[in-house]
PyMOL Python script that loads the backbone (N, CA, C, O; Angstrom):
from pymol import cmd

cmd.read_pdbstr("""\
ATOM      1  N   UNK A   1       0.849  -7.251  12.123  1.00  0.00           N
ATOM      2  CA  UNK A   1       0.303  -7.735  10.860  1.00  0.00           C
ATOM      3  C   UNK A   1      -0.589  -8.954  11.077  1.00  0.00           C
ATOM      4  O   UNK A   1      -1.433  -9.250  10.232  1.00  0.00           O
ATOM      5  N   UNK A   2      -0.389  -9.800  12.400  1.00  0.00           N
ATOM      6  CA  UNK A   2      -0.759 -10.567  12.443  1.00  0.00           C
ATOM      7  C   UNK A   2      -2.556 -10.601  12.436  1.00  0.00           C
ATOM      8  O   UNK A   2      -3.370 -11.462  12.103  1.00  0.00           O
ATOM      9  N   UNK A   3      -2.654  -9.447  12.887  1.00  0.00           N
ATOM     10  CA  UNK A   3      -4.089  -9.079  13.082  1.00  0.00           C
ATOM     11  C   UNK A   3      -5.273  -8.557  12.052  1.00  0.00           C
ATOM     12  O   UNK A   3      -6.467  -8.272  12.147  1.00  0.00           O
ATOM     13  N   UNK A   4      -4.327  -8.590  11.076  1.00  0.00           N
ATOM     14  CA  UNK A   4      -4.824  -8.533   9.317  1.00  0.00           C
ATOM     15  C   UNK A   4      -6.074  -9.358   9.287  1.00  0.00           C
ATOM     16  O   UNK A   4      -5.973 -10.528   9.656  1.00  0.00           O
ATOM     17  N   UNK A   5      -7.339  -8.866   8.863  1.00  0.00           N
ATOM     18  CA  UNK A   5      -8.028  -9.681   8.526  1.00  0.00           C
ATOM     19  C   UNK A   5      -7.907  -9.970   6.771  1.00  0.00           C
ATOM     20  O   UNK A   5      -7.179  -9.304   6.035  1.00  0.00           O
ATOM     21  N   UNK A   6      -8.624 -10.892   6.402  1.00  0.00           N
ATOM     22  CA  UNK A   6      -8.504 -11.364   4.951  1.00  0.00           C
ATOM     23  C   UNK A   6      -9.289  -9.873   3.987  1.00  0.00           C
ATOM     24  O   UNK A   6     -10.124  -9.079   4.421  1.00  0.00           O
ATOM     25  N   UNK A   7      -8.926  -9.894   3.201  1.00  0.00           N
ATOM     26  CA  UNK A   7      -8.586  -8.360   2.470  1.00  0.00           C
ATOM     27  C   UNK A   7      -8.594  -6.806   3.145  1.00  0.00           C
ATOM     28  O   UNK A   7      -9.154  -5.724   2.966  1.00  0.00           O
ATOM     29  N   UNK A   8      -7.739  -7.337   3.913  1.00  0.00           N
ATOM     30  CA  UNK A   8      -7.759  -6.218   4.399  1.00  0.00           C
ATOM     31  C   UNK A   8      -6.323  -5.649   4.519  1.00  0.00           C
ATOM     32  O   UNK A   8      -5.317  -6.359   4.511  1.00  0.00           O
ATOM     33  N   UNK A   9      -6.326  -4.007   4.657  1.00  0.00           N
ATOM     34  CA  UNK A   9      -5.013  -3.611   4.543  1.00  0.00           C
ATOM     35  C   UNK A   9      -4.787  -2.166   4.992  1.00  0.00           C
ATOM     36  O   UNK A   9      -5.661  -1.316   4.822  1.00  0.00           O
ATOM     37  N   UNK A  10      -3.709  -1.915   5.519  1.00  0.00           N
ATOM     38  CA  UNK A  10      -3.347  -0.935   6.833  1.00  0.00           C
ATOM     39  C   UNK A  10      -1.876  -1.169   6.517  1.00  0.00           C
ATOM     40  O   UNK A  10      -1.143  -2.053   6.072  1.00  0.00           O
ATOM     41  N   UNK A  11      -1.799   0.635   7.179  1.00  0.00           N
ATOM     42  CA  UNK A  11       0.152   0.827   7.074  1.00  0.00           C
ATOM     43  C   UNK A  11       0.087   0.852   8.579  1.00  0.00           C
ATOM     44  O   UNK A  11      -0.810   1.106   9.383  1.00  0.00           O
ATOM     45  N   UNK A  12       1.647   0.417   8.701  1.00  0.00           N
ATOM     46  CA  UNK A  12       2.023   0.033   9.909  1.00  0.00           C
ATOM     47  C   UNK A  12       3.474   1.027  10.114  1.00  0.00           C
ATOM     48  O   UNK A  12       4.015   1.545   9.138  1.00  0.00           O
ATOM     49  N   UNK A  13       3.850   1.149  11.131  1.00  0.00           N
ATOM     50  CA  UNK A  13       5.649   0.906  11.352  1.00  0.00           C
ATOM     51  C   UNK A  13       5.987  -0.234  11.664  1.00  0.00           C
ATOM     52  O   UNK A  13       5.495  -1.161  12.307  1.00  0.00           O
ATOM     53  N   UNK A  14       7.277   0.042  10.895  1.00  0.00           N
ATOM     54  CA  UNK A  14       8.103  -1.545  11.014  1.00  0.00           C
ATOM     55  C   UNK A  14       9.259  -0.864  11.119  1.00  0.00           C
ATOM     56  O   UNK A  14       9.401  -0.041  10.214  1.00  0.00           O
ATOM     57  N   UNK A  15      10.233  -0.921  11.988  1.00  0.00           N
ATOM     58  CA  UNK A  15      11.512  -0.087  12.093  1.00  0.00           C
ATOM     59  C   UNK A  15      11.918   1.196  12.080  1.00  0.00           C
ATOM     60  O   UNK A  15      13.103   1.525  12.021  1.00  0.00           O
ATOM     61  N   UNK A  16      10.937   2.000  12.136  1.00  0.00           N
ATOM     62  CA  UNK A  16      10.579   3.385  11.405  1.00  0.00           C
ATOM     63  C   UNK A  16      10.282   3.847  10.565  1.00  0.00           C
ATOM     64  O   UNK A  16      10.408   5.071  10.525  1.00  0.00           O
ATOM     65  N   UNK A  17       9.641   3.041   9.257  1.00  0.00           N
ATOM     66  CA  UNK A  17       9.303   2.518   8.475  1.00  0.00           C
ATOM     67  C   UNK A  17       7.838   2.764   8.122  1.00  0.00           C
ATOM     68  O   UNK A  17       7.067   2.240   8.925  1.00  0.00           O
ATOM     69  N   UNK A  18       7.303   3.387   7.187  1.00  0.00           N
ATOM     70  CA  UNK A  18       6.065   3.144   7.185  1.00  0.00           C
ATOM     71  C   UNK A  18       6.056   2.200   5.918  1.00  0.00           C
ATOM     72  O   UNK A  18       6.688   2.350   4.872  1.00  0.00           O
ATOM     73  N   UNK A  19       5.203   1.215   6.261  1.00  0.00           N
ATOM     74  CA  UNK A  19       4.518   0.234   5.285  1.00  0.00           C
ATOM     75  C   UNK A  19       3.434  -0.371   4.720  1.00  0.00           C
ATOM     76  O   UNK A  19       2.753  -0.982   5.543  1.00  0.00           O
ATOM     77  N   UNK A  20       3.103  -0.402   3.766  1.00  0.00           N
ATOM     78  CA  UNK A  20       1.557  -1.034   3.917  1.00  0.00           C
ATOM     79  C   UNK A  20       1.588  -2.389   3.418  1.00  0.00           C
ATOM     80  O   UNK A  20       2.279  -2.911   2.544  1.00  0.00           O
ATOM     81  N   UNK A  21       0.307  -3.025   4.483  1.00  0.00           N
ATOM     82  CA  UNK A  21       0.414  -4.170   4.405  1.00  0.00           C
ATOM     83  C   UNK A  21      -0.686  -4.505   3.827  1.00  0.00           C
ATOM     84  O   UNK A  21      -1.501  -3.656   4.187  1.00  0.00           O
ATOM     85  N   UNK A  22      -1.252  -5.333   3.058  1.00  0.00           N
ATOM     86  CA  UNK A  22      -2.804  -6.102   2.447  1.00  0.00           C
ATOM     87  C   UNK A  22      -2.435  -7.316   2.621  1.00  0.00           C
ATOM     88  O   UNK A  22      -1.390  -7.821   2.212  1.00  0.00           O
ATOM     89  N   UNK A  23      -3.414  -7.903   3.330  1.00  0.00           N
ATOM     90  CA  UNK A  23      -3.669  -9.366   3.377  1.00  0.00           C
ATOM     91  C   UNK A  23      -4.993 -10.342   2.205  1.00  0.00           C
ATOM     92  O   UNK A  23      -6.207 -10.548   2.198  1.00  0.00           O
ATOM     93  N   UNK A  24      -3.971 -10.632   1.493  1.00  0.00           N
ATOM     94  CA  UNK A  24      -5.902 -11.158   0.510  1.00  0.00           C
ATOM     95  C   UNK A  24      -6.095 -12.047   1.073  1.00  0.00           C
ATOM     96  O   UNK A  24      -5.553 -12.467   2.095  1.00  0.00           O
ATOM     97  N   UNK A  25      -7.644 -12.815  -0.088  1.00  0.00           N
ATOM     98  CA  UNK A  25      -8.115 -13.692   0.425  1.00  0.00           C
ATOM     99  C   UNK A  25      -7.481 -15.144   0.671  1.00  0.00           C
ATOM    100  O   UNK A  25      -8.232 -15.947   1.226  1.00  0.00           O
ATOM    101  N   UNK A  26      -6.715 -15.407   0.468  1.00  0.00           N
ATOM    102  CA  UNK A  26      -6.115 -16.553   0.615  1.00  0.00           C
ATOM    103  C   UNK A  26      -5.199 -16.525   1.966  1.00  0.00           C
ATOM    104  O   UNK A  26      -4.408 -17.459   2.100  1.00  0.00           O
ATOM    105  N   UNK A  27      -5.246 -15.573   2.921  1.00  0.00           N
ATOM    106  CA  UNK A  27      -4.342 -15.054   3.801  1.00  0.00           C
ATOM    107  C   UNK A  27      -2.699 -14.976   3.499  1.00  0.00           C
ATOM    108  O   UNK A  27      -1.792 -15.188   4.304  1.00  0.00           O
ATOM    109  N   UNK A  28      -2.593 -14.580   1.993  1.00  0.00           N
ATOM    110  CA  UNK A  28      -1.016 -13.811   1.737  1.00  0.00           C
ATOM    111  C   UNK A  28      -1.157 -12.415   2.143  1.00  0.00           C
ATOM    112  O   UNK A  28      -2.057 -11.595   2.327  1.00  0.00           O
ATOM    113  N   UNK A  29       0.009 -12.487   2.199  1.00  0.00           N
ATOM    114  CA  UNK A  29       0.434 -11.169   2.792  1.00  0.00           C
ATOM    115  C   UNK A  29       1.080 -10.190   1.612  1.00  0.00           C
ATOM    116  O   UNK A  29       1.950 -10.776   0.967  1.00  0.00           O
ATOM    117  N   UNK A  30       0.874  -9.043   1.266  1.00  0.00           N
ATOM    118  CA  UNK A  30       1.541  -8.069   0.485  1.00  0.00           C
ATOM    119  C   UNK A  30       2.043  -7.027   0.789  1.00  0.00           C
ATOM    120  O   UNK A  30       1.371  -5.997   0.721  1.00  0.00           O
ATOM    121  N   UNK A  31       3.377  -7.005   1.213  1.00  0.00           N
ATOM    122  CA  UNK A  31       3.943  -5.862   1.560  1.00  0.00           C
ATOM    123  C   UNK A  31       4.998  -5.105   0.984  1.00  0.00           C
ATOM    124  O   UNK A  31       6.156  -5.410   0.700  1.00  0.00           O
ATOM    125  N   UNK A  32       4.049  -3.562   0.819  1.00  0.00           N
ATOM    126  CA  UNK A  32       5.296  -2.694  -0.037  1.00  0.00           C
ATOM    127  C   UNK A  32       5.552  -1.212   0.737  1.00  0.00           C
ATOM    128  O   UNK A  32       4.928  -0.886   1.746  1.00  0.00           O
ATOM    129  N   UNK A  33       6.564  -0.383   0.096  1.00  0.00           N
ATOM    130  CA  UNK A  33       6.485   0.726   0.633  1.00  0.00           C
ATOM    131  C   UNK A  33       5.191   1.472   1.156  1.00  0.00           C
ATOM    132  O   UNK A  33       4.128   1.117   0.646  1.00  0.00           O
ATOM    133  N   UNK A  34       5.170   2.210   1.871  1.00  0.00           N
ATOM    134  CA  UNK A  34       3.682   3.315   2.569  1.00  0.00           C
ATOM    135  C   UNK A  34       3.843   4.709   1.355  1.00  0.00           C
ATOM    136  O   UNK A  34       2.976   5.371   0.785  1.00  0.00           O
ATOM    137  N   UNK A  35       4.917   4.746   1.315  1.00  0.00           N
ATOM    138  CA  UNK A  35       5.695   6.258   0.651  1.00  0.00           C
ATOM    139  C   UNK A  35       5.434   6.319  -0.605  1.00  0.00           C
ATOM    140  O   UNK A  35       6.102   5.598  -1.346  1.00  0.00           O
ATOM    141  N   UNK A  36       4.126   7.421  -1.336  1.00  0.00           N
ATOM    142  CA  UNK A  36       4.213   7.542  -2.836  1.00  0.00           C
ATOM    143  C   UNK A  36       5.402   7.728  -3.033  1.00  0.00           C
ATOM    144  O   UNK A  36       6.334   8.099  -2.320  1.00  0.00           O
ATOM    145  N   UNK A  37       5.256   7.325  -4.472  1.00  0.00           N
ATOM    146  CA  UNK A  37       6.598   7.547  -5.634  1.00  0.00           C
ATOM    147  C   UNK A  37       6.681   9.271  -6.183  1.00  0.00           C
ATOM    148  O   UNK A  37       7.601  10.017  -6.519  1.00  0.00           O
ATOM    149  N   UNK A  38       5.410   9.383  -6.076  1.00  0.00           N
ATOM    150  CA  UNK A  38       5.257  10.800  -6.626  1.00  0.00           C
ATOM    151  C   UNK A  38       5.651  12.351  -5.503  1.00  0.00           C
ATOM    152  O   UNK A  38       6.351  13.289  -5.884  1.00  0.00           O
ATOM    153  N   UNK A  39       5.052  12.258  -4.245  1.00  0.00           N
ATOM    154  CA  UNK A  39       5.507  13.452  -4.070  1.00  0.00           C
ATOM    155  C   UNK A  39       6.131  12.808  -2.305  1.00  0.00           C
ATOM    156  O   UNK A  39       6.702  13.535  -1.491  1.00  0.00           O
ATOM    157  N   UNK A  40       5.880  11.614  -2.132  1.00  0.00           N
ATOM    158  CA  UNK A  40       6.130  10.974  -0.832  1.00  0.00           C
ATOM    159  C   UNK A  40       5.341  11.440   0.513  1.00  0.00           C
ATOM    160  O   UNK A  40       5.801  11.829   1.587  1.00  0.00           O
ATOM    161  N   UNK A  41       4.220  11.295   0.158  1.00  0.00           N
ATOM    162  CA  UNK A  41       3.155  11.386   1.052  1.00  0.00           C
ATOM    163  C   UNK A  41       2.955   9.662   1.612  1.00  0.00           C
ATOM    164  O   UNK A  41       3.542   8.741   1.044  1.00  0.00           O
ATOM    165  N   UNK A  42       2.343   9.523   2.401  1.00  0.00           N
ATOM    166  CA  UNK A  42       1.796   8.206   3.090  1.00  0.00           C
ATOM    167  C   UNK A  42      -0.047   7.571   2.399  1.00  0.00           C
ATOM    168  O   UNK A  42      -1.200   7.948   2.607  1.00  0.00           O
ATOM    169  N   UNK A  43       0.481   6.652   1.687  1.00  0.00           N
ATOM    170  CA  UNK A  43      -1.193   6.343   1.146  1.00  0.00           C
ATOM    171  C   UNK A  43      -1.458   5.950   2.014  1.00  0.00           C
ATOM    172  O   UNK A  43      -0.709   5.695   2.957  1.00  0.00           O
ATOM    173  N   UNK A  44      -3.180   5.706   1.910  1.00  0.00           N
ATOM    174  CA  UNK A  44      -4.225   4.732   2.511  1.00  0.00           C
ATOM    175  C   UNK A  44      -5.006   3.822   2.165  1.00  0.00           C
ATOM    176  O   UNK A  44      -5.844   4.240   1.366  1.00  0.00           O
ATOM    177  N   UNK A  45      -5.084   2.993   2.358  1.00  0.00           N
ATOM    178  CA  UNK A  45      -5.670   1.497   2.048  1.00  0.00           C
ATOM    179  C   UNK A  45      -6.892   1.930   1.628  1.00  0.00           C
ATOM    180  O   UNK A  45      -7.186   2.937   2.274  1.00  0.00           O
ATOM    181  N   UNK A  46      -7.988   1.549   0.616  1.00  0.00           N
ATOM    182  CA  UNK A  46      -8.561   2.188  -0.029  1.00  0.00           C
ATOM    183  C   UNK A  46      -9.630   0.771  -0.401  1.00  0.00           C
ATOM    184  O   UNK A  46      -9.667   0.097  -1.431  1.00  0.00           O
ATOM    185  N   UNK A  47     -10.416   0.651   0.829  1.00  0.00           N
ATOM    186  CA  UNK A  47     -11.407  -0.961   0.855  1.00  0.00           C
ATOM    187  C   UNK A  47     -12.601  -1.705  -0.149  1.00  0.00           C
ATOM    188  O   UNK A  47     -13.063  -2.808  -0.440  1.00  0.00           O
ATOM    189  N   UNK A  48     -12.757  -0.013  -0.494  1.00  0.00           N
ATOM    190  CA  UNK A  48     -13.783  -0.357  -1.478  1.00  0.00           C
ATOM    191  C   UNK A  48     -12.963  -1.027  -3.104  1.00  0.00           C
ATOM    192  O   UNK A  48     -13.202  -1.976  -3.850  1.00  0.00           O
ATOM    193  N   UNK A  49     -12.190  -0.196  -3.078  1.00  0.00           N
ATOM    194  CA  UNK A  49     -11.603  -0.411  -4.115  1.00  0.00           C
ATOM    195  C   UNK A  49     -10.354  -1.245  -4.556  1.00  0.00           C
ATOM    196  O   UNK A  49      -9.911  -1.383  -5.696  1.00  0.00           O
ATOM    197  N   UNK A  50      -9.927  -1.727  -3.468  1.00  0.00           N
ATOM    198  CA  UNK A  50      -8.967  -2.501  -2.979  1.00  0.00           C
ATOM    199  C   UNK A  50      -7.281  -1.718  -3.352  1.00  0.00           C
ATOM    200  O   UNK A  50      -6.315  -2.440  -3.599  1.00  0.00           O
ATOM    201  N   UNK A  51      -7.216  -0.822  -3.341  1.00  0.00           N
ATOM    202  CA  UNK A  51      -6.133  -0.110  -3.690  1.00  0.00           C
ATOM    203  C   UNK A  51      -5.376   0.736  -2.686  1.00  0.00           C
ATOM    204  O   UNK A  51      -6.031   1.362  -1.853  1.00  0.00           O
ATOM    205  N   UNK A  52      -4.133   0.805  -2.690  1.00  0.00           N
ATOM    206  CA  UNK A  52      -3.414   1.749  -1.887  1.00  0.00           C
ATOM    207  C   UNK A  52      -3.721   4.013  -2.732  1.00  0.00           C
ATOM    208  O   UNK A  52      -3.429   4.324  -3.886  1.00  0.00           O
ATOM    209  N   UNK A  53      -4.062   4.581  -2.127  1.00  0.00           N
ATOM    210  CA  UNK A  53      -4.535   5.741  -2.718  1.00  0.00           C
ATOM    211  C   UNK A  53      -3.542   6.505  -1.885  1.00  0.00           C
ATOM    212  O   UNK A  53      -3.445   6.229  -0.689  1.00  0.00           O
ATOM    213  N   UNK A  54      -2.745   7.510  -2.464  1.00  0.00           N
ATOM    214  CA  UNK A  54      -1.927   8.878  -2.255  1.00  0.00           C
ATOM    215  C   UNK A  54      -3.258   9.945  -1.888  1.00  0.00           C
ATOM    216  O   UNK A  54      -3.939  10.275  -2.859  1.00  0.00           O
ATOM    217  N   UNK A  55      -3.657  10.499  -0.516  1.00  0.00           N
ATOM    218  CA  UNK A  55      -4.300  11.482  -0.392  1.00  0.00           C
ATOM    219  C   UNK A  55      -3.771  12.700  -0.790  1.00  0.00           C
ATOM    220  O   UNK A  55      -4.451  13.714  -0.633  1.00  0.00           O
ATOM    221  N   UNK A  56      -2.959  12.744  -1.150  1.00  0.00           N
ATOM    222  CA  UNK A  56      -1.899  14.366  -1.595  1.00  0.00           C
ATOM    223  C   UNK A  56      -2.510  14.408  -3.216  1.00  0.00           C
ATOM    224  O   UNK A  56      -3.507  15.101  -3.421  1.00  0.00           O
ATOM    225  N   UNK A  57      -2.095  13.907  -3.969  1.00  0.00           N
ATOM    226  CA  UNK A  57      -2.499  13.992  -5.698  1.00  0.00           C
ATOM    227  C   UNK A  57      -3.238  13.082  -6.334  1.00  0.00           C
ATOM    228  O   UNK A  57      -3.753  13.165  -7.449  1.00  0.00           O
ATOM    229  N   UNK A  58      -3.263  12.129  -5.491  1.00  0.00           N
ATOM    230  CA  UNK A  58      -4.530  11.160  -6.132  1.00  0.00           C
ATOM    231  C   UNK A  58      -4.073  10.217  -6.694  1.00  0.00           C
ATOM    232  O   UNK A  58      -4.785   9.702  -7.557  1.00  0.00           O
ATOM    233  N   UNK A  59      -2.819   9.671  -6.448  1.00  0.00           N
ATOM    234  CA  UNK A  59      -2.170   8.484  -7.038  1.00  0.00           C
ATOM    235  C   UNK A  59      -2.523   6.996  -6.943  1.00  0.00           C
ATOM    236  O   UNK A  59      -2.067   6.496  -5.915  1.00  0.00           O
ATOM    237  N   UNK A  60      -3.044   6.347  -7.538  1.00  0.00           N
ATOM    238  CA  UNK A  60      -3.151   5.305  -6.780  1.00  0.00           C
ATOM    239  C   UNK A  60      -2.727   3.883  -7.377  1.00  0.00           C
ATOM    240  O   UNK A  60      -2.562   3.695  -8.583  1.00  0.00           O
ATOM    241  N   UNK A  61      -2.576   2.944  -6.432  1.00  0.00           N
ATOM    242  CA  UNK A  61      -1.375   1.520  -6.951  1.00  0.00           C
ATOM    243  C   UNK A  61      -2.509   0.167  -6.246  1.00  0.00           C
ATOM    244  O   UNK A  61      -3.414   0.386  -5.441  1.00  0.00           O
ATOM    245  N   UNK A  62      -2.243  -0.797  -6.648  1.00  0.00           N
ATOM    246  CA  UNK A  62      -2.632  -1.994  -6.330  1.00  0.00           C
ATOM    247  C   UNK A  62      -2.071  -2.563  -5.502  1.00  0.00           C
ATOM    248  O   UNK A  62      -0.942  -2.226  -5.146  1.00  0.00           O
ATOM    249  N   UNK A  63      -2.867  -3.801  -4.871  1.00  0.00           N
ATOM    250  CA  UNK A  63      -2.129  -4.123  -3.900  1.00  0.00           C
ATOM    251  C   UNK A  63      -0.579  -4.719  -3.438  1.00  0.00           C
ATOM    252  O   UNK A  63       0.096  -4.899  -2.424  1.00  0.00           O
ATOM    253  N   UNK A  64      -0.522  -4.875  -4.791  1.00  0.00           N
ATOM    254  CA  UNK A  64       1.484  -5.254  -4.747  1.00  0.00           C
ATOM    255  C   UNK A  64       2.085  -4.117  -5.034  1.00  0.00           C
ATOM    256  O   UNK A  64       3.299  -4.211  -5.217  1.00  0.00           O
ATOM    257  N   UNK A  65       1.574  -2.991  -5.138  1.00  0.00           N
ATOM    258  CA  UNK A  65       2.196  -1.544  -5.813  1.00  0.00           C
ATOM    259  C   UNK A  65       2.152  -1.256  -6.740  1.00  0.00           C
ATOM    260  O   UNK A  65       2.858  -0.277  -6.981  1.00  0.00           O
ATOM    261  N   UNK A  66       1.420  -1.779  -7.815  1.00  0.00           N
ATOM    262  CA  UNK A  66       1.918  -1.161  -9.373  1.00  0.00           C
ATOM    263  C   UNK A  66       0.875   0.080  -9.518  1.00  0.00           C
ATOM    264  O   UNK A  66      -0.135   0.493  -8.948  1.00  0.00           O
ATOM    265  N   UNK A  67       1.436   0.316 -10.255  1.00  0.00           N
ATOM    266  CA  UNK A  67       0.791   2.324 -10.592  1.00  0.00           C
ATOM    267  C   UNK A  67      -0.727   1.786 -11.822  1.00  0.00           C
ATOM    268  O   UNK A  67      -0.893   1.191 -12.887  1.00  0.00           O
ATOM    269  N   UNK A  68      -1.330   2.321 -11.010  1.00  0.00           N
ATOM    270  CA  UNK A  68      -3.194   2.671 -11.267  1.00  0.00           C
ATOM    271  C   UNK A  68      -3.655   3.317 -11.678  1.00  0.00           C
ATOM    272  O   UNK A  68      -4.501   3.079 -12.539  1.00  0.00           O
ATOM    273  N   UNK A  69      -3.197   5.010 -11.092  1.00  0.00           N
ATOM    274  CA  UNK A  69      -3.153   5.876 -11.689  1.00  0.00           C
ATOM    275  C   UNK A  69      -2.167   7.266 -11.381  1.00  0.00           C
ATOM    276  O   UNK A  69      -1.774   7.190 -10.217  1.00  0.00           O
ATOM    277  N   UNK A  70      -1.808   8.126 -11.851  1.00  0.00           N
ATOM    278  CA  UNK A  70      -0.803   8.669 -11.674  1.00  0.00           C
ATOM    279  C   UNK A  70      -1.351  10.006 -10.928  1.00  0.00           C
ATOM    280  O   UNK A  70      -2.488   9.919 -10.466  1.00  0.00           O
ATOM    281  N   UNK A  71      -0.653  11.236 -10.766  1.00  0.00           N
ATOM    282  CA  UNK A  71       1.021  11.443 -11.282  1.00  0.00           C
ATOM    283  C   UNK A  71       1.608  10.454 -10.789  1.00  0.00           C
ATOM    284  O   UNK A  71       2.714  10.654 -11.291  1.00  0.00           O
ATOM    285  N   UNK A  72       1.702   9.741 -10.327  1.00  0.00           N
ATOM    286  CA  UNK A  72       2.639   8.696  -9.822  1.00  0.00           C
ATOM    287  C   UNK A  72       3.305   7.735 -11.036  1.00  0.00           C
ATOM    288  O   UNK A  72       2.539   6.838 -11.390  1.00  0.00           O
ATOM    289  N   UNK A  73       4.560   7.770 -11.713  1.00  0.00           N
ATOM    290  CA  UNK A  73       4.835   6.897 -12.340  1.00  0.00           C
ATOM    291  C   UNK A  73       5.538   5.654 -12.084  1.00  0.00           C
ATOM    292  O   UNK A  73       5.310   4.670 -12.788  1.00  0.00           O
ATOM    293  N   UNK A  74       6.534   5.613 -10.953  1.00  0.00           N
ATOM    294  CA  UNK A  74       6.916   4.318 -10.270  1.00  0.00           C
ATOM    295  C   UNK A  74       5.890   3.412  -9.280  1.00  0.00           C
ATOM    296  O   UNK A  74       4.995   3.904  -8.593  1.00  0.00           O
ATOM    297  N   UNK A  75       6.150   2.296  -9.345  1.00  0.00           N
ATOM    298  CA  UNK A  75       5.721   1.482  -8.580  1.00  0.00           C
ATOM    299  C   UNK A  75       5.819   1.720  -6.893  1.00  0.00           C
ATOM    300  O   UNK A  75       6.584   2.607  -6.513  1.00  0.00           O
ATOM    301  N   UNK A  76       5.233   1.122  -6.115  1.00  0.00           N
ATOM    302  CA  UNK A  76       5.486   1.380  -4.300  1.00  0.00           C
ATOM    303  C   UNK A  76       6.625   0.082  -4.093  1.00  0.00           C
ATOM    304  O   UNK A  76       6.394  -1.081  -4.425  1.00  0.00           O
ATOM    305  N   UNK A  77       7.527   0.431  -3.651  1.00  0.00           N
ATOM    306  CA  UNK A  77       8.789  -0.587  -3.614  1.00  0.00           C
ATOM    307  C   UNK A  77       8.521  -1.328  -2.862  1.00  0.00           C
ATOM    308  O   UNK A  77       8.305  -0.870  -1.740  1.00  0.00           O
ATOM    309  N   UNK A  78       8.369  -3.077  -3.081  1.00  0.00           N
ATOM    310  CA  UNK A  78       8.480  -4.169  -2.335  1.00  0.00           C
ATOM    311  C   UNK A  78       9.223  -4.039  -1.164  1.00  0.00           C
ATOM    312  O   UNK A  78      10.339  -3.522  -1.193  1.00  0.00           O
ATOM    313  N   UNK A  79       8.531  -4.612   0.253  1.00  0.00           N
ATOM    314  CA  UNK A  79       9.314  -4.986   1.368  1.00  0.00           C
ATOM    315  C   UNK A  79       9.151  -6.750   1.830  1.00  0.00           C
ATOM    316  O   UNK A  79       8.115  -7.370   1.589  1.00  0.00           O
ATOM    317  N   UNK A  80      10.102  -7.248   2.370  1.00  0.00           N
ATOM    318  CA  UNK A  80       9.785  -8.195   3.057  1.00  0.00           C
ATOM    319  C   UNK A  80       8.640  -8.339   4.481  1.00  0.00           C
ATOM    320  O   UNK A  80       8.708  -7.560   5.431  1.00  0.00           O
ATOM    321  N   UNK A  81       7.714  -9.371   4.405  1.00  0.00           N
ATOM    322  CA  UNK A  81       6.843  -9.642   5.433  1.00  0.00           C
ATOM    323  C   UNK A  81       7.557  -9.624   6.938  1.00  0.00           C
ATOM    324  O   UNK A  81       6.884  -9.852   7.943  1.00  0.00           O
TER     325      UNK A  81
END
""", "prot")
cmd.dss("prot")
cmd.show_as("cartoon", "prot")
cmd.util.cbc("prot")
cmd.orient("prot")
């Protein structure tokens, strides 16, 4: 993670774990689940738009996880940095 540049954001493993991480501009760190809510596919960091995006149905969440647009109705569950 350390290698995060400032808005930028990439899933990682962390324990076996997939996670995604966004770093904003202030160099915080935001890390939540990798795993949609909706069908549990692995999003992708999404630069232009600054969003985590579900390539499976098109779900997509912000950078702390909250739901953007659906089918996805839960949030991407918070992890610790």
């Amino acid at each position: 993670m350390d290698d995060l540049k400032k808005n930028e954001g990439k899933v990682i493993d962390k324990n076996g774990e997939k996670v995604a991480v966004y770093k904003d501009d202030k160099g915080e760190m935001h890390t939540v689940s990798a795993v949609c809510t909706h069908r549990k596919c692995i999003v992708n960091f999404n630069n232009a738009e600054k969003s985590w995006d579900c390539p499976c149905h098109g779900s997509r969440f912000d950078t702390d996880g909250k739901v953007l647009n659906g089918p996805a109705v839960k949030d991407l569950e918070k992890k610790d940095t």
